[in-house]
C-alpha positions in Angstrom: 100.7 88.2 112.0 97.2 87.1 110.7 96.8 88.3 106.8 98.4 87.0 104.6 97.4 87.5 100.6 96.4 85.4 98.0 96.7 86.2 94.2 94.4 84.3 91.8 93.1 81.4 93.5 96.4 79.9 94.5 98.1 79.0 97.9 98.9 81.5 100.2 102.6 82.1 101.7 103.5 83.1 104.6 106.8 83.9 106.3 108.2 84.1 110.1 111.2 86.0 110.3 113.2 86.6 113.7 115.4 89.8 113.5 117.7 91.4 115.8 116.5 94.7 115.4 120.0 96.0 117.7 121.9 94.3 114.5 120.5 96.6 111.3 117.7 94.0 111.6 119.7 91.3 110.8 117.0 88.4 110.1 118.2 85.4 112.0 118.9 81.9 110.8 115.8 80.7 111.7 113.1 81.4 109.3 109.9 79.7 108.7 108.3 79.5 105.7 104.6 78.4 105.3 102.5 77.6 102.5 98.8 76.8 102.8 94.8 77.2 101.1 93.0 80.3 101.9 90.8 80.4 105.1 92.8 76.9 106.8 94.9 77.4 109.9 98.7 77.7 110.2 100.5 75.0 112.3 103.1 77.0 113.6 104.1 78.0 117.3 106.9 80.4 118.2 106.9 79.8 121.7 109.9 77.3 121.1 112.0 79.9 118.8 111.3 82.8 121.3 112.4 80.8 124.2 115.8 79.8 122.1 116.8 83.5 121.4 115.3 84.8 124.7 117.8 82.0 126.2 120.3 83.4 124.0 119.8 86.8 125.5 117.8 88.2 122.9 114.9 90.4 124.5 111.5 90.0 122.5 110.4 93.3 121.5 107.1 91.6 120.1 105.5 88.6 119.0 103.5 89.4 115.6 102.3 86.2 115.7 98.6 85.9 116.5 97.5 82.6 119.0 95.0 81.0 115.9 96.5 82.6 113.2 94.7 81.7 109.2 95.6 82.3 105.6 93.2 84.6 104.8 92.6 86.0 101.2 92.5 89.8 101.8 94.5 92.2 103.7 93.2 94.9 105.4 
């Protein structure tokens, strides 16, 4: 997860969702919501959440989530 889009200017949102994909992809209680200006860094690390559910017995099927990941205006 590295694009995100912005429409006119504004800020940019951004959600984390975890989903248990062996569940009709039931999205888990915790979701992250982000909010920030175009071409600025998100301060947000999922190592913590992945370690819960993997402690949990969930089994990560992948992490979306890029290491420096920015609002950025356009989407490829």
């Amino acid at each position: 997860m590295n694009k995100f889009t912005s429409i006119f200017g504004k800020n940019i949102r951004a959600v984390v969702k975890y989903v248990d994909l062996d569940n009709d992809g039931e999205v888990l209680e915790s979701t992250k919501k982000f909010e920030g200006k175009p071409k600025t860094q998100v301060e947000y690390d999922p190592s913590d959440e992945i370690a819960k559910y993997l402690n949990q017995g969930y089994v990560l099927e992948r992490d979306g989530f890029d290491e420096n990941p920015i609002f950025e205006e356009d989407v490829d």
